[in-house]
C-alpha positions, -999 to 999 in steps of 0.1 A, spaced: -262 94 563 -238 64 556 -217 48 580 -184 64 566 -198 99 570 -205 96 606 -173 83 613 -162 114 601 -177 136 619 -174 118 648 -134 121 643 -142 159 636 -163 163 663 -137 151 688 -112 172 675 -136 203 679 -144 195 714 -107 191 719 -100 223 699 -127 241 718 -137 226 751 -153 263 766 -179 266 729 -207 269 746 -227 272 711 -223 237 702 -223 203 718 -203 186 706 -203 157 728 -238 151 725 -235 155 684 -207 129 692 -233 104 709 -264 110 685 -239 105 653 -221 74 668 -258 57 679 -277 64 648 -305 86 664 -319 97 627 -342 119 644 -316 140 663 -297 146 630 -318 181 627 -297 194 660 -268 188 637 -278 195 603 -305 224 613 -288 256 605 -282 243 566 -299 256 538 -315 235 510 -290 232 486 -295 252 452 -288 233 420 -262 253 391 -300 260 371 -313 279 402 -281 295 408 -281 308 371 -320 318 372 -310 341 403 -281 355 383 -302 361 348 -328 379 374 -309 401 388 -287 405 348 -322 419 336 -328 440 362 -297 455 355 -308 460 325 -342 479 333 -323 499 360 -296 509 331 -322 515 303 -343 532 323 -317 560 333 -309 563 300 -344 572 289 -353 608 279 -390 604 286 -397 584 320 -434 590 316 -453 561 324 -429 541 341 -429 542 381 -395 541 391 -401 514 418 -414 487 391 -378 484 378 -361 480 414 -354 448 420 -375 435 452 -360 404 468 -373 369 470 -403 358 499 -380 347 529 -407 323 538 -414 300 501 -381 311 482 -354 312 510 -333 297 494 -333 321 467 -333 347 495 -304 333 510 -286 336 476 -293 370 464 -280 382 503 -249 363 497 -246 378 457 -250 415 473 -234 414 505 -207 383 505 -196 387 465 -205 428 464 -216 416 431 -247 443 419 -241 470 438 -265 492 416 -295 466 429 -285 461 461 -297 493 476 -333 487 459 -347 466 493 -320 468 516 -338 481 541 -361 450 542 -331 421 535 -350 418 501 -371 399 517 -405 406 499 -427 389 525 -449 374 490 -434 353 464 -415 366 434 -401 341 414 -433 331 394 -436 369 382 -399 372 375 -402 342 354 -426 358 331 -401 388 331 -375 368 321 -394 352 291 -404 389 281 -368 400 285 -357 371 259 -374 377 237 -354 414 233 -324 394 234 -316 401 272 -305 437 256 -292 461 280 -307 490 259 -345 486 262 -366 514 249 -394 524 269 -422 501 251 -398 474 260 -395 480 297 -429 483 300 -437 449 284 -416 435 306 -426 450 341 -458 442 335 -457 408 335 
């Protein structure tokens, strides 16, 4: 952290503390004191609760997921013959909360904070689509599958299987 961006914090850290001298979730006096002394190690107690920032490519590869499970949910309702297909191959399952959190963290805020999906969102709900095994390697393989139909939204039943069983 340079020299500039503590002093900035430390101004907004007094002005917190002044703004809210009962918090009893932060500290800020003791942010105050770790910031204005350098103590590099105590930086975590501050910066602890953030996420690993996602760069514009993962936050694209999370939408172009969740775009191609769209399109399996869609084609697959549109079928006439479902045979051979398990329904639950074309829900869309989460990311591992433990190895792709960040991910995680993403898809939660696409469902829940931009109600963006709503016809995915209720596929793992009930666990905070988080898969508890990691994803993103298999839904990579999807996705390369899925290109090569075009990313169609009308895949025939051949073509959703190809691509579920990547």
């Amino acid at each position: 952290m340079t020299k500039t961006e503590r002093i900035i914090l430390i101004f907004l850290l007094q002005i917190l503390k002044k703004l809210y001298p009962n918090n009893q979730e932060y500290d800020f006096e003791k942010m105050r004191i770790v910031l204005e002394n350098g103590y590099e190690l105590q930086y975590e107690m501050i910066t602890g609760h953030l996420q690993e920032e996602m760069t514009i490519g993962e936050c694209n590869e999370v939408f172009k997921i969740l775009n191609m499970y769209r399109a399996l949910k869609t084609s697959y309702n549109n079928l006439q013959d479902k045979s051979g297909i398990n329904p639950e191959d074309i829900k869309f399952k989460g990311f591992d909360g433990n190895f792709e959190a960040k991910y995680l963290c993403y898809v939660q805020f696409i469902f829940e904070s931009l109600n963006l999906f709503e016809e995915l969102k209720d596929d793992s709900k009930s666990l905070n689509y988080d898969t508890h095994f990691e994803t993103l390697n298999r839904y990579r393989k999807m996705l390369k599958a899925w290109e090569n139909y075009n990313k169609s939204c009308t895949l025939d039943k051949d073509q959703i299987k190809s691509i579920i069983n990547q």
